[in-house]
N, C-alpha and C positions, 0 to 999 in steps of 0.2 A: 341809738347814737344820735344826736343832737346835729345840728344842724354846726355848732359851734365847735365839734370834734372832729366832723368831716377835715377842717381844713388840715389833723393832724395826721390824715391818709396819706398814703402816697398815692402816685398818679393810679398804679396799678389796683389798689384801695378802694380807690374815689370810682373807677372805672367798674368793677365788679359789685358794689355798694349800688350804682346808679342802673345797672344793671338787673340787679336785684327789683331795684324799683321799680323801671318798666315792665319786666316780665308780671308784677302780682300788679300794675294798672291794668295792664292787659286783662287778666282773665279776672279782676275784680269788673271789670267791664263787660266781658263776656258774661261771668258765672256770677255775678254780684258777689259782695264781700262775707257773706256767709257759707256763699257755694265754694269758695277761695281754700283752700288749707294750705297752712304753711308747706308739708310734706308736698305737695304738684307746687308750689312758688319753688322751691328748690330745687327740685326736680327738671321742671322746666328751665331755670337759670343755668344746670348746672350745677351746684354750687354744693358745698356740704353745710348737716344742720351746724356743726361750729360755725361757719361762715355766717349763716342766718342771723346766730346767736350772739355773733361778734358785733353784728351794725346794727341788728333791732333787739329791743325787749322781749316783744311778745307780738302777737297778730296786729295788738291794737296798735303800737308803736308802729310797725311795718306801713300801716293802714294809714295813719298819721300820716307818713314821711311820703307817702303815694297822693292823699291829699296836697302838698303842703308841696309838694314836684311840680303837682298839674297848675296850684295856681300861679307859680312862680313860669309855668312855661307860658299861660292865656296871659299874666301880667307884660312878660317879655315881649308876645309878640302882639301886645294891642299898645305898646308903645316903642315900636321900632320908629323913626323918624320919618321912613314915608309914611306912615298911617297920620301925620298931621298929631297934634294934641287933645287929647279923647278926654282931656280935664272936665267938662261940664255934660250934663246930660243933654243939651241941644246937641252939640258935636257928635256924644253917641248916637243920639237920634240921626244925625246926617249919614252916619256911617252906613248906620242899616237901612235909610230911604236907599242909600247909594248901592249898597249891596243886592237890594230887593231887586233895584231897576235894571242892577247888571244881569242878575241872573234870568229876570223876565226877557233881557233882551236873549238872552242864550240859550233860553228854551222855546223860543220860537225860531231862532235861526236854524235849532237842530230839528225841530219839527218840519221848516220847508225843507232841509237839507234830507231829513229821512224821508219825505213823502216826495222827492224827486221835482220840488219845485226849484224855478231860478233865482239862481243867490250871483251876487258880485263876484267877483274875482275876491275882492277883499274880506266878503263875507265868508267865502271858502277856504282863502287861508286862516280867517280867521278860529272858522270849526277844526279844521286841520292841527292848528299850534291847542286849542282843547283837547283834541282827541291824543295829541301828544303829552300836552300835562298831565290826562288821564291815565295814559301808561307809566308815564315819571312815577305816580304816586304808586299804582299798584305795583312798581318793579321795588320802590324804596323797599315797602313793606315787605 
């Protein structure tokens, strides 16, 4: 099913369709797309083969729409408007000077922090709201 027929889903449609889709990212990530079979995608989903058969073609269409999910999610979020405008490739380059430098700072605060050296006050809350994002992500999941 096309990207163009979605819109004739209903909520509950659109929701188990997208659904679909996560779960065969997922283990096309894990077990890459050949280790994938549609039988564990529905499986895993939930879902029956009609369902499957209802929003994709075939494996490759499914594989398609898994594609075509991911980059619509990295388009979305490398241009949320705090990330600034990523239009030219100096900009992206700034990104990741920027990213690099954060994370070198983050990996030495956690190295004094784990080896029992003195950190600031600030630098402590700082590892602190980390160690808590940390948990945020693996509870999401």
């Amino acid at each position: 099913m096309s990207d163009d027929n979605t819109s004739r889903l209903t909520r509950k449609g659109r929701a188990t369709r997208a659904r679909i889709v996560d779960v065969a990212a997922r283990l096309m990530f894990e077990h890459g797309v050949a280790g994938t079979s549609i039988e564990e995608v529905r499986n895993t989903a939930a879902v029956s083969g009609s369902q499957i058969s209802h929003y994709f073609h075939d494996k490759g269409d499914l594989t398609r729409q898994v594609i075509a999910t991911r980059c619509n999610d990295v388009q979305e979020f490398h241009t949320q408007p705090q990330l600034g405008a990523l239009d030219s490739l100096d900009a992206i380059i700034e990104l990741i000077r920027a990213s690099r430098d954060r994370e070198d700072a983050r990996e030495q605060l956690v190295a004094r922090f784990a080896f029992g050296q003195r950190t600031t006050l600030r630098e402590t809350i700082g590892m602190v709201l980390v160690v808590a994002g940390v948990v945020l992500l693996i509870l999401a999941y």
